[in-house]
C-alpha positions in Angstrom: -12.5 -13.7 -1.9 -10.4 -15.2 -5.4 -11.0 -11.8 -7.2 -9.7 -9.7 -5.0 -6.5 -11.5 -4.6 -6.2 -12.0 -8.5 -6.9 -7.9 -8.4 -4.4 -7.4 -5.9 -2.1 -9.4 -8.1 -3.0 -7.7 -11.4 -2.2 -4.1 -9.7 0.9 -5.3 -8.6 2.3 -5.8 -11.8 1.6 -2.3 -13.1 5.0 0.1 -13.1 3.1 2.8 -11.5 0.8 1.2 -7.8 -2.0 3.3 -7.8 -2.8 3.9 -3.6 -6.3 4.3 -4.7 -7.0 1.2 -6.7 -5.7 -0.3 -4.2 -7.8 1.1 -2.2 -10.6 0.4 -3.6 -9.7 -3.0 -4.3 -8.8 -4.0 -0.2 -12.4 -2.0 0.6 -14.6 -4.6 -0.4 -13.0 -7.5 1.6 -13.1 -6.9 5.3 -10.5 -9.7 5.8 -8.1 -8.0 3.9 -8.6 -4.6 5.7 -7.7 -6.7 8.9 -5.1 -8.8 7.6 -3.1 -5.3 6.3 -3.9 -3.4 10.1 -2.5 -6.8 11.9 0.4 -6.6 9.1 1.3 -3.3 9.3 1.8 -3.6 13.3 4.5 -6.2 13.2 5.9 -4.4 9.7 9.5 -2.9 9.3 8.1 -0.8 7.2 6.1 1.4 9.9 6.9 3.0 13.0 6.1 1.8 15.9 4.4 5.3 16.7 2.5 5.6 13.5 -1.1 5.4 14.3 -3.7 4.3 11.5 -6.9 7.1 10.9 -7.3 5.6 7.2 -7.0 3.0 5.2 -5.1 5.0 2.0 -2.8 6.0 5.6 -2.6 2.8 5.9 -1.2 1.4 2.5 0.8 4.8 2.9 2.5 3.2 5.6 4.1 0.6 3.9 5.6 2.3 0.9 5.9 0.4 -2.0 8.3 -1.9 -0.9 6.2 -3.3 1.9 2.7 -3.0 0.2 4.5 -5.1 -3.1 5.3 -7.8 -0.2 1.8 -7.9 1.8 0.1 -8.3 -1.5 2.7 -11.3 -2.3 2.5 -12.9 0.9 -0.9 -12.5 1.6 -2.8 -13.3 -2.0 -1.1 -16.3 -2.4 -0.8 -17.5 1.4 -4.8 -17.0 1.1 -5.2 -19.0 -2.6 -3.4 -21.3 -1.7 -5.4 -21.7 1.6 -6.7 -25.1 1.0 -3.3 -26.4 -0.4 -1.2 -28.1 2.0 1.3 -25.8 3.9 4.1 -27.3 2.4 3.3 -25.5 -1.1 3.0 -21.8 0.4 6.3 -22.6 2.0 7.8 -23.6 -1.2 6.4 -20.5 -3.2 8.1 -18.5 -0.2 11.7 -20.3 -0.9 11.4 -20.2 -4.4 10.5 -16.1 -5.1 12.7 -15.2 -2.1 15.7 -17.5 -3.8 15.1 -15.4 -7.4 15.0 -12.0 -5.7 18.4 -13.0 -3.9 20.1 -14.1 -6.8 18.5 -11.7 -9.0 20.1 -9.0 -7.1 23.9 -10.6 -7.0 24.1 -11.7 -10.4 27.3 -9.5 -11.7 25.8 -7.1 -14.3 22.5 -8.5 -14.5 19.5 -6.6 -16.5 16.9 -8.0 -14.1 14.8 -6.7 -11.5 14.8 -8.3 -7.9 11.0 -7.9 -7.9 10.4 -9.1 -10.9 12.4 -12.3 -9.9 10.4 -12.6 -6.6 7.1 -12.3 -8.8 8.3 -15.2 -11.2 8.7 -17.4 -7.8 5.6 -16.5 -6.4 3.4 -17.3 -9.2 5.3 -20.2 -10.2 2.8 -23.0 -9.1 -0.2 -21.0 -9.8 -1.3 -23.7 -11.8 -1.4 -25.9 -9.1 -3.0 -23.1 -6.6 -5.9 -22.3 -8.8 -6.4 -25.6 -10.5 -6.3 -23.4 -14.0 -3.7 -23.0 -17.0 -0.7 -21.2 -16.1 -0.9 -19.5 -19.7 -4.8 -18.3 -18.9 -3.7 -16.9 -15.2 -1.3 -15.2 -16.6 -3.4 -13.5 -19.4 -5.9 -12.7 -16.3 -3.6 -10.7 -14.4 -2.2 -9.1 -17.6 1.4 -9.8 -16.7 4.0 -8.4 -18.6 5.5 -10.7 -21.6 9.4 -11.5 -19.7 7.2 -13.1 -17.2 4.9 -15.1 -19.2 8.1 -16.1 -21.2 9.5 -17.0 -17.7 6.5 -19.5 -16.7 5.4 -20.7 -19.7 8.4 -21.2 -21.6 11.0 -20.8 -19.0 13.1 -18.5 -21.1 15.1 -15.3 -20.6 17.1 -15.1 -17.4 13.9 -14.9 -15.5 13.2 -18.2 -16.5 16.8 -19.9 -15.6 16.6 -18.1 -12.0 13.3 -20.3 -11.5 14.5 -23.1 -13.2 17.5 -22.5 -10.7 15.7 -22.6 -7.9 13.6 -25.5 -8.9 17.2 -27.3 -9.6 18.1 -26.3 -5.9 15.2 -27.5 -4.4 15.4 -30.9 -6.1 19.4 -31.1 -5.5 20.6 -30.9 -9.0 23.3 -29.8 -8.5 24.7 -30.9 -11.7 22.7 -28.4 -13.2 23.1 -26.0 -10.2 26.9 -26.3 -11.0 26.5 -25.2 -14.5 24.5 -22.1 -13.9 27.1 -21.2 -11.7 29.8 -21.3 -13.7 27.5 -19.7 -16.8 27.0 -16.7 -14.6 30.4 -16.1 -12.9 28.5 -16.9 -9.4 30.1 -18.6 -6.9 28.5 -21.8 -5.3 29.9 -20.9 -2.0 27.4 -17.8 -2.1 24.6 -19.5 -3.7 24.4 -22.1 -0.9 24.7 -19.2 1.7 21.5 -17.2 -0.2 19.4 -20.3 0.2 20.5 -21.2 3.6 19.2 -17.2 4.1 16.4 -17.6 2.4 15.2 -21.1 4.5 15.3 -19.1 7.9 13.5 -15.9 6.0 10.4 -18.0 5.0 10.6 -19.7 8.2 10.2 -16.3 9.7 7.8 -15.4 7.3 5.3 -18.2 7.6 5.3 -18.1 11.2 4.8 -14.2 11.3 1.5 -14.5 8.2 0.3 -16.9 10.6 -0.5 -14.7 13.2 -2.2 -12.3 10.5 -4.5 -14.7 8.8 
């Protein structure tokens, strides 16, 4: 179901996750409820002897960290459904590849999950076959990452500009981020050789949950 994956998205973009909206949200698709059991049994994020009763246990379960990446992984593995495979993989690479960075920029102001968000919804357009400025009004994101997508501006924007650089082998361009930001190349290159066996991993472990 399209709206509840757009809802999904939506709540993950507010500050505060509300266990209960979400709640709510995941209780009127059945495939969701069994996507996030199947999940949560393969998760890091739970023990191995945690046993499910509910489904608010069940969100509980993941913490924030894990629920923000179900509702990543799954919403967009699932809109992007009749998209060639090749896209979901490259939506994996690129939000994986900002969050990375992100996080070893020296004295960055940006937040890694914010940077995996920009990545993730940075072919929307494509998925949905809508405007990327109307898909972002929908989900009511927050105004650093509209500027991001639509204009690519702010630092948000040159991570995925970065990654779309990388992934086209730019690396004219690639060069001169680096040396903008003080970030070695040697490291870069090691991040996205990280980040190619993560989604590999990834996309064979959602495969076994859809």
């Amino acid at each position: 179901d399209i709206t509840s994956q757009l809802m999904l998205l939506r709540e993950l973009n507010n500050n505060n996750l509300d266990i209960d909206r979400l709640e709510s949200i995941i209780k009127r698709d059945i495939s969701l409820i069994h996507k996030l059991l199947k999940y949560i049994i393969n998760s890091p994020y739970a023990s191995g002897s945690d046993r499910v009763h509910t489904l608010k246990q069940a969100i509980s379960l993941l913490k924030i960290d894990g629920i923000r990446n179900w509702i990543n992984l799954v919403c967009m593995k699932d809109l992007s459904a009749e998209r060639p495979n090749e896209l979901f993989t490259t939506l994996l690479i690129r939000a994986k590849f900002c969050e990375l960075t992100a996080e070893n920029i020296p004295n960055a102001k940006v937040e890694k999950d914010t940077a995996f968000l920009v990545g993730m919804l940075s072919l929307s357009d494509v998925v949905l076959g809508q405007p990327m400025e109307k898909i972002i009004n929908d989900l009511g994101l927050a105004s650093e990452i509209k500027d991001a997508l639509v204009l690519h501006k702010n630092i948000l924007g040159e991570l995925l500009k970065l990654s779309t650089d990388y992934e086209q082998g730019n690396w004219q361009e690639v060069k001169i981020w680096c040396q903008k930001n003080h970030f070695p190349e040697e490291l870069l290159a090691s991040l996205y050789n990280e980040v190619i066996q993560w989604s590999t991993r990834i996309n064979e472990g959602i495969s076994s949950v859809m």
